[in-house]
NUNUZA-596995 format. One record per residue: residue in three letters; x, y, z of N, C-alpha, C in turn. Coordinates in pm, whole numbers, padded with zeros to 5 digits, always signed. Layout:
N
ALAXYZXYZXYZ...
***
This chain:
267
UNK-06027-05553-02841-06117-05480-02928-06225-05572-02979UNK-06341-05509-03011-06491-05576-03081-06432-05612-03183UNK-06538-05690-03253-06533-05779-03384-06570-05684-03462UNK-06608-05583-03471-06630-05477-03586-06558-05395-03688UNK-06588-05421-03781-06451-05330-03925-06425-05254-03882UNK-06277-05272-03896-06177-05130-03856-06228-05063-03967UNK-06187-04878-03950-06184-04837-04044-06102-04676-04047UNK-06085-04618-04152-05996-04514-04081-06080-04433-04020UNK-06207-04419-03925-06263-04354-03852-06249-04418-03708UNK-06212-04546-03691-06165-04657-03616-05990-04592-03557UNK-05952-04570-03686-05765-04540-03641-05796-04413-03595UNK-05868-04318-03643-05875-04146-03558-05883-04202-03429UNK-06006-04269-03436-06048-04269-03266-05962-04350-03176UNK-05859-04479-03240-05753-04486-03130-05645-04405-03121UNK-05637-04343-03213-05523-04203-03235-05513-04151-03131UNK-05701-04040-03122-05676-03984-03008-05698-04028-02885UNK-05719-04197-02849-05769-04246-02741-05607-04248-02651UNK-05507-04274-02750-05359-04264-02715-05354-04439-02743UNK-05462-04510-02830-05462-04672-02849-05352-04667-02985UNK-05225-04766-02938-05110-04806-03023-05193-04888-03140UNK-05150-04864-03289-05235-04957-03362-05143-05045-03422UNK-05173-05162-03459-05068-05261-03483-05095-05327-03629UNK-04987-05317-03693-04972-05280-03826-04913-05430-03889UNK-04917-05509-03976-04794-05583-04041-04855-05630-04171UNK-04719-05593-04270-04772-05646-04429-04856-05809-04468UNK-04910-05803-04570-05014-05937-04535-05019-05946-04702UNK-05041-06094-04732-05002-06079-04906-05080-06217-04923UNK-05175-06269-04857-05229-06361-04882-05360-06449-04776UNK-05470-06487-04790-05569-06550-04735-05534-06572-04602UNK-05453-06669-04575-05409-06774-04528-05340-06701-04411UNK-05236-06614-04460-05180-06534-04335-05310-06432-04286UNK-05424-06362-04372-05491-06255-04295-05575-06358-04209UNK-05641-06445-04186-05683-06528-04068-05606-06516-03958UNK-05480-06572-03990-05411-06561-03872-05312-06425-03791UNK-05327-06306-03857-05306-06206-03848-05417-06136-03761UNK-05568-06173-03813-05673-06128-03764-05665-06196-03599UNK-05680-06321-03630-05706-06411-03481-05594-06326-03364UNK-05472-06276-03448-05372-06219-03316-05468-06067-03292UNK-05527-06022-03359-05551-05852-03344-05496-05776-03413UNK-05409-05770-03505-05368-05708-03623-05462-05586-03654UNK-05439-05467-03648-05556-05431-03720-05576-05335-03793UNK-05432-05354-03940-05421-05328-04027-05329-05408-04115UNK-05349-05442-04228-05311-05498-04272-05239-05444-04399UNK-05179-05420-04447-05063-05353-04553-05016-05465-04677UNK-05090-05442-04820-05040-05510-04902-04967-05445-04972UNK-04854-05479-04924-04731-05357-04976-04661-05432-05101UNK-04561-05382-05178-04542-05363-05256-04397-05424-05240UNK-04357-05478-05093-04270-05559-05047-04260-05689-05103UNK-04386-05707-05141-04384-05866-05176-04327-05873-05282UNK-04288-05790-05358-04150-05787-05480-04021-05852-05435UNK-03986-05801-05284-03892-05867-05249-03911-06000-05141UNK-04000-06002-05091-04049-06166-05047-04069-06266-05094UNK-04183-06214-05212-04242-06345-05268-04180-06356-05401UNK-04177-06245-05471-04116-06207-05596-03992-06225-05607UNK-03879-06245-05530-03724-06227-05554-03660-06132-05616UNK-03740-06032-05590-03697-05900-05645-03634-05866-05573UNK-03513-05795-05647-03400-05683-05568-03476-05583-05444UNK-03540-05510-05538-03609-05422-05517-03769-05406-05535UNK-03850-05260-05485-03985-05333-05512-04021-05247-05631UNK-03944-05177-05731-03972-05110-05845-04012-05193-05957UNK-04021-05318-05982-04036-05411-06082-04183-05456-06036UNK-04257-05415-05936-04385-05472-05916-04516-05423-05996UNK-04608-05463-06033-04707-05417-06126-04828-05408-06067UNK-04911-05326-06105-05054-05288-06056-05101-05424-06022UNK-05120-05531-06141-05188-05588-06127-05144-05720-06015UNK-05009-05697-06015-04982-05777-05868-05016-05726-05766UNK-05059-05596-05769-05076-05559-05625-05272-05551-05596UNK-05313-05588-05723-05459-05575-05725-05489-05750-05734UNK-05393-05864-05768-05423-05987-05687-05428-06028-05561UNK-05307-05965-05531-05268-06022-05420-05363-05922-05288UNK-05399-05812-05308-05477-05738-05240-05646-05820-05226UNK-05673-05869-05345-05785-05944-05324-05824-06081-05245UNK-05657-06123-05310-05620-06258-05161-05641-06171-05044UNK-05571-06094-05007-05628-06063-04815-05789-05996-04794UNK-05814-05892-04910-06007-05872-04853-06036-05956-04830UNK-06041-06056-04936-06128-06155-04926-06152-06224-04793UNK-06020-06268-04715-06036-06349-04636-06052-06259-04463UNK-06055-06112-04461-06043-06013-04400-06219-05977-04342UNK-06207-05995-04215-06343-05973-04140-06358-05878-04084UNK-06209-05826-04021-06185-05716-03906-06123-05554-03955UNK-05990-05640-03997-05872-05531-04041-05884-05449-04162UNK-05839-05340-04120-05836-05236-04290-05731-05309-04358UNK-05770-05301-04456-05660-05377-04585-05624-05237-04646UNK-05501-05192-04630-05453-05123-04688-05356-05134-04843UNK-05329-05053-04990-05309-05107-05062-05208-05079-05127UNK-05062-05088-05100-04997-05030-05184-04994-04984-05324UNK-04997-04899-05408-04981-04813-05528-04821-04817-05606UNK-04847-04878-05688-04705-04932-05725-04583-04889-05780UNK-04486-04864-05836-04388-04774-05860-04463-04704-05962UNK-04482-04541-06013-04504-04476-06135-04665-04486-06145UNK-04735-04619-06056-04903-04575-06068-04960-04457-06024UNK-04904-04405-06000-04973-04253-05983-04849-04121-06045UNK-04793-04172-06097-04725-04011-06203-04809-03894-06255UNK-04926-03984-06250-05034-03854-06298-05144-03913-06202UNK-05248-03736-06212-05355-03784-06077-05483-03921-06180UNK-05457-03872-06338-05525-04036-06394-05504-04124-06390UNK-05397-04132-06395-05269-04274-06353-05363-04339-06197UNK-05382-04218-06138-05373-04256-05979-05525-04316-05951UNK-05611-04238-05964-05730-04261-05997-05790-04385-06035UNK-05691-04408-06152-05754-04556-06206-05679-04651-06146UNK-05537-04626-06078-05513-04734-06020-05587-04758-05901UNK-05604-04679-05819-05704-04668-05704-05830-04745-05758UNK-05881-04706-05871-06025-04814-05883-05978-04954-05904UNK-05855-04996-05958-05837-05147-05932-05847-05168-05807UNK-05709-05128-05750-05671-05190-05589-05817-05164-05475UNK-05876-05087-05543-06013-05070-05404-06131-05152-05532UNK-06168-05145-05663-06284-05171-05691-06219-05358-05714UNK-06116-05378-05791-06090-05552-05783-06073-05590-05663UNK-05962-05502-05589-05818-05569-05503-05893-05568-05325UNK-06033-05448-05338-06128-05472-05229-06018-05405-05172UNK-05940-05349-05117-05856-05251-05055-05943-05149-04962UNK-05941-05123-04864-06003-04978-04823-05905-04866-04803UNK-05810-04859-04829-05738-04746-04886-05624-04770-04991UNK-05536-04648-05020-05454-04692-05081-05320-04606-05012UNK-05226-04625-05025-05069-04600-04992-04973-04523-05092UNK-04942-04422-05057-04819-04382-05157-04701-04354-05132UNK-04608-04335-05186-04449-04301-05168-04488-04111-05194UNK-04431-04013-05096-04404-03884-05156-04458-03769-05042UNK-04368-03666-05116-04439-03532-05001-04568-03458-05086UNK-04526-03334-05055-04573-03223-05107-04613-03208-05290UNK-04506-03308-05347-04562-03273-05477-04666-03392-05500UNK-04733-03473-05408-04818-03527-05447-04951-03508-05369UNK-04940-03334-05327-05074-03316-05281-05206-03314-05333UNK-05200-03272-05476-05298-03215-05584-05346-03356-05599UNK-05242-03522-05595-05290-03617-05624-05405-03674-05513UNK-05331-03645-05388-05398-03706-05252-05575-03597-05234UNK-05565-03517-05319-05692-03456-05302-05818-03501-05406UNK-05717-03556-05464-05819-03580-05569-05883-03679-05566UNK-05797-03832-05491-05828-03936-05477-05914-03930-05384UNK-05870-03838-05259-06031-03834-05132-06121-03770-05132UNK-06094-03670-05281-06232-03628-05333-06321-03707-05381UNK-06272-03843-05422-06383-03914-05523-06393-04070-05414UNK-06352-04039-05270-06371-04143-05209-06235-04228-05175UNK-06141-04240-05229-06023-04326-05217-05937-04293-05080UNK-05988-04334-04941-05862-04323-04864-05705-04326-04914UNK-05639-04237-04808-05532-04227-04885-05420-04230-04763UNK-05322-04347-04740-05162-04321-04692-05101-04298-04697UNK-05024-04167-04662-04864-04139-04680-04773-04221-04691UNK-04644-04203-04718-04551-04282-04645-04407-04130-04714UNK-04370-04124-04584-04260-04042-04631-04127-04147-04521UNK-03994-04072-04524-03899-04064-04519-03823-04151-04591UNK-03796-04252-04584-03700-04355-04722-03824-04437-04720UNK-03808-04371-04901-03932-04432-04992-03878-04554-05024UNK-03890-04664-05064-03841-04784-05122-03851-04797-05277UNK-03939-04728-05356-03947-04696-05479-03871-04580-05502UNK-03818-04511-05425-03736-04430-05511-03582-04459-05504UNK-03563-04582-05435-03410-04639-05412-03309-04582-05478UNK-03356-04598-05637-03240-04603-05727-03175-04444-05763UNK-03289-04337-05697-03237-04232-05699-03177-04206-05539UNK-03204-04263-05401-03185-04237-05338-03018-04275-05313UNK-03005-04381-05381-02876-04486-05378-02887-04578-05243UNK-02951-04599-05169-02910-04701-05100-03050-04693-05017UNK-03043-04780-04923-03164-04798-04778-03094-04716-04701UNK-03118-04590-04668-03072-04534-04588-03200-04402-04485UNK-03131-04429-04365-03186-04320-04271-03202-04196-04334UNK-03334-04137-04301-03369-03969-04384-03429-03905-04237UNK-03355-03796-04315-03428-03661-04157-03344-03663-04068UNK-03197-03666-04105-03107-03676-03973-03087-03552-03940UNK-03081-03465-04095-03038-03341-04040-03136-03246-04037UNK-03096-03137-03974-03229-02989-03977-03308-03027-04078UNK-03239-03004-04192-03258-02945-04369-03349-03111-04364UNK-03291-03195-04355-03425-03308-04361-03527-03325-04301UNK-03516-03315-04197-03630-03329-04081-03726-03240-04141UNK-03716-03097-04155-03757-02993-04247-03806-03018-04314UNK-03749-03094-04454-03851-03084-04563-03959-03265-04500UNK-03910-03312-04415-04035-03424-04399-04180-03369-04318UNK-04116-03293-04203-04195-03209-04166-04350-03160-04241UNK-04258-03055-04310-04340-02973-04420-04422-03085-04527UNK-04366-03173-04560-04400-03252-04626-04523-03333-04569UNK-04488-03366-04416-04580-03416-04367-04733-03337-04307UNK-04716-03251-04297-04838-03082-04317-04907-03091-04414UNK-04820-03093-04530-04912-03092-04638-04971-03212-04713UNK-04926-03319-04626-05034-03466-04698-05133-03444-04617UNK-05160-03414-04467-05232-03396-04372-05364-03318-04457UNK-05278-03147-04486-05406-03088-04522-05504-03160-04678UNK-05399-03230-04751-05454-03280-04847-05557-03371-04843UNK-05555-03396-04701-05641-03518-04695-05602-03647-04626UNK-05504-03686-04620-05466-03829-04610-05463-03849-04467UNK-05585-04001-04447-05623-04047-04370-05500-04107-04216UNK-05358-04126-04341-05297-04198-04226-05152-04146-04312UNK-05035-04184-04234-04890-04181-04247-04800-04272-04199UNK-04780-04304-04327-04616-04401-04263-04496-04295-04245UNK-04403-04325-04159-04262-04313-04148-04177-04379-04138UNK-04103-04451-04262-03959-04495-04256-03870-04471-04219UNK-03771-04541-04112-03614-04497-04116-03610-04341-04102UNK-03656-04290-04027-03658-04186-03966-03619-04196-03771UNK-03560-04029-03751-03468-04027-03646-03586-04079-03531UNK-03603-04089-03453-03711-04151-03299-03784-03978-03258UNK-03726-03912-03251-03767-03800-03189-03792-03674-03283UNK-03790-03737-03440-03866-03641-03530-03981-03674-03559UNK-04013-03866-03550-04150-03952-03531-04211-03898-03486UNK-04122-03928-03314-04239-03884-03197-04308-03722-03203UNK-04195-03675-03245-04268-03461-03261-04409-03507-03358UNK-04364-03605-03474-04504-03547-03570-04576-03622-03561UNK-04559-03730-03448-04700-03819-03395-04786-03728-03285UNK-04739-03622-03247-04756-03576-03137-04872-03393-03227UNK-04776-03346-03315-04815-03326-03415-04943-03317-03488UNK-04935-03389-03546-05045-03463-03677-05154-03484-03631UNK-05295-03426-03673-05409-03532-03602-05467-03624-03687UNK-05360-03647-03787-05395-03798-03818-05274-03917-03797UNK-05318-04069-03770-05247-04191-03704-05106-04173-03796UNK-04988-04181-03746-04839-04188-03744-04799-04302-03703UNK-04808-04377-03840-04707-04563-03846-04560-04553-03831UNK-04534-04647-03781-04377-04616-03751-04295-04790-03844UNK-04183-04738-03907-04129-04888-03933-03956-04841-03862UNK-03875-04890-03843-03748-04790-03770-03767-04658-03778UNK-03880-04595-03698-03899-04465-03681-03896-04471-03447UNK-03853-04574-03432-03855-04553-03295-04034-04601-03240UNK-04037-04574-03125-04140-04604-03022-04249-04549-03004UNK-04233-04392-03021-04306-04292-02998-04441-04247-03101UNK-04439-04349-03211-04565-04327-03267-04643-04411-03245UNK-04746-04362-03341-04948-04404-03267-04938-04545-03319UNK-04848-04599-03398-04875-04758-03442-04715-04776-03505UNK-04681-04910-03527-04628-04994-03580-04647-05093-03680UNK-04534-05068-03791-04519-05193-03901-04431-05227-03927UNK-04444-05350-03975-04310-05430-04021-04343-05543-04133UNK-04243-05569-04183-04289-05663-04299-04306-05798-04229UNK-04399-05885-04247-04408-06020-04176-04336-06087-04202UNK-04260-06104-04325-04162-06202-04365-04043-06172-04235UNK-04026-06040-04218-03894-06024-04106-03946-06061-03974UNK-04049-06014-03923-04084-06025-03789-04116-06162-03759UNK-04104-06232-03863-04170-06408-03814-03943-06493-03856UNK-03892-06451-03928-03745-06521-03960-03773-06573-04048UNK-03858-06565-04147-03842-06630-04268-03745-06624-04373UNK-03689-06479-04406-03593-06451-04460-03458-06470-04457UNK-03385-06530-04533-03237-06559-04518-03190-06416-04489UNK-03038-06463-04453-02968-06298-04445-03038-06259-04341UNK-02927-06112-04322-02979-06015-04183-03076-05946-04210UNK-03179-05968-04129-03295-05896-04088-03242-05709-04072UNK-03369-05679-04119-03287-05514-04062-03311-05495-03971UNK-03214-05390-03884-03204-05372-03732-03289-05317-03679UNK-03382-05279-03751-03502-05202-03643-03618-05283-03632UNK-03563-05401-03724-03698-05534-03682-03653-05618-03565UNK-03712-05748-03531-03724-05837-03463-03789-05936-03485UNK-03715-06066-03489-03742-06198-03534-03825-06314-03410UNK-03973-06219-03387-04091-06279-03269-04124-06400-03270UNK-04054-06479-03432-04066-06623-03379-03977-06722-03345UNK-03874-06641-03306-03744-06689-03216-03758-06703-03119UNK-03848-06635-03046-03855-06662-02882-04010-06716-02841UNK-04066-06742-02944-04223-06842-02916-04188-06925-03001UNK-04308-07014-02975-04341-07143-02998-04394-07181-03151UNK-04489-07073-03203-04545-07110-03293-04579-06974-03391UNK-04608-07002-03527-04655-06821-03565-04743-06758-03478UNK-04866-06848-03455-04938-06747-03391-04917-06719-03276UNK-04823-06764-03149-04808-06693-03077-04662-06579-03101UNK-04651-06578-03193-04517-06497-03225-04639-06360-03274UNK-04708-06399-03379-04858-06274-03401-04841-06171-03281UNK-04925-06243-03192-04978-06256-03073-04880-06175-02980UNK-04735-06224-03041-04616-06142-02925-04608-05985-02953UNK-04583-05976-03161-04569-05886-03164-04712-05766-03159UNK-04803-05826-03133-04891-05729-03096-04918-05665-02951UNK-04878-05742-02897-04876-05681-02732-04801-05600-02695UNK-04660-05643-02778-04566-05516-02746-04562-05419-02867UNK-04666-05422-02956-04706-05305-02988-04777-05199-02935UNK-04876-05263-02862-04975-05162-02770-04925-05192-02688UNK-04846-05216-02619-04779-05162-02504-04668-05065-02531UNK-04596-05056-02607-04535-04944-02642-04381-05021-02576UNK-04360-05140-02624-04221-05180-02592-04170-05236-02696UNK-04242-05233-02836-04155-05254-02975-04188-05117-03065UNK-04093-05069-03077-03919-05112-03105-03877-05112-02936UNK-03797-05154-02954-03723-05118-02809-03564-05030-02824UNK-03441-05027-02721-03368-04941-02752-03278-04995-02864UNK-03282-05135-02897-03164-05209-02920-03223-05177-03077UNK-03368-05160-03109-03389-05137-03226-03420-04995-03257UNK-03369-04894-03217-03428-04784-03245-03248-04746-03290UNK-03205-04695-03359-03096-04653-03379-03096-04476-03372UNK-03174-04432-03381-03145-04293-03431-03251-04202-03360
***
């Protein structure tokens, strides 16, 4: 691809070109250079870094304004990739809440969109924000901010009755507006239906193969992290030489459509 800003008019058009887009969280200068140099070309300042950088359990203890620093570490150093911005636990409970967090993470944090946890009851929010300009990301199936009600990291949409309400759920962020969608830990072949689906780009993190792009947290996909990696990742700098050709690995077999593979797709 050209040297020219991605943008989400950039992700439509590899959407429907059938071009895989290649996704991984980014939380600082230093890594978006070398994220960029592989082809990355989105970048996700997620709300993960609670549990990377932060030593957080979980990522419910993270604050706006961490996510409107550390978002400004990657614009800044960002030539190519959409910087996408995570929205932090409870910043959007209300569509003012949402609004003004959106003017940090895009007017400080330089963000070109922003990210949320939720279905259907946060349509009225997602309209409001791309009424006044604020790209906007889904992310449905296991939210990570809602852990403590969910009780655990667990697979969603196994059954009818789930798949169902993600479905529906996923319809109505669409009509609301929202530029793009994550899917978590969702079954492979409820992905692939609503990548197939949706005419807007369908991110996949253990959602299987079959969607328009891939993400993963960089801390997992490079082995930085003690403890087991989760199973629908892969540790790309185990079998290269260096980060950046580990970058470099996991982007090829993103657009090629051979990560995840079977050993990581569980469901």
């Amino acid at each position: 691809m050209n040297g020219e800003r991605i943008t989400s008019a950039t992700l439509a058009a590899m959407e429907r070109r059938g071009e895989r887009i290649a996704c991984l969280t980014c939380y600082d200068a230093a890594f978006t250079r070398l994220l960029e140099a592989a082809g990355v070309d989105v970048l996700l300042v997620g709300d993960s870094l609670g549990n990377v950088l932060q030593g957080q359990p979980t990522t419910v203890p993270v604050k706006l304004e961490h996510m409107v620093y550390h978002s400004a570490c990657v614009s800044r150093a960002a030539d190519r990739a959409l910087v996408i911005a995570d929205m932090p636990f409870l910043s959007y409970a209300t569509e003012e809440r949402a609004l003004a967090a959106a003017e940090r993470l895009m007017g400080d944090g330089g963000a070109t969109m922003v990210k949320l946890e939720g279905g259907a009851e946060l349509a009225d929010t997602v309209r409001r924000l791309t009424r006044f300009g604020a790209p906007v990301c889904g992310h449905l199936g296991l939210l990570p901010q809602s852990i403590h009600q969910l009780g655990g990291y667990r697979y969603q949409g196994k059954d009818d009755a789930g798949a169902a309400r993600i479905r529906a759920d996923a319809l109505v962020l669409q009509d609301a507006g929202a530029s793009m969608l994550v899917l978590e830990c969702v079954p492979a072949a409820l992905a692939e239906a609503l990548s197939k689906e949706l005419a807007i780009p369908v991110i996949g993190i253990g959602a299987g193969n079959g969607c328009d792009g891939q993400v993963l947290v960089l801390h997992d996909m490079l082995g930085l992290l003690p403890g087991r990696s989760p199973s629908f990742s892969r540790d790309f700098a185990a079998s290269t030489g260096s980060v950046a050709e580990a970058l470099s690995a996991y982007v090829e077999e993103v657009k090629a459509g051979t990560f995840p593979g079977p050993g990581e797709t569980l469901f």
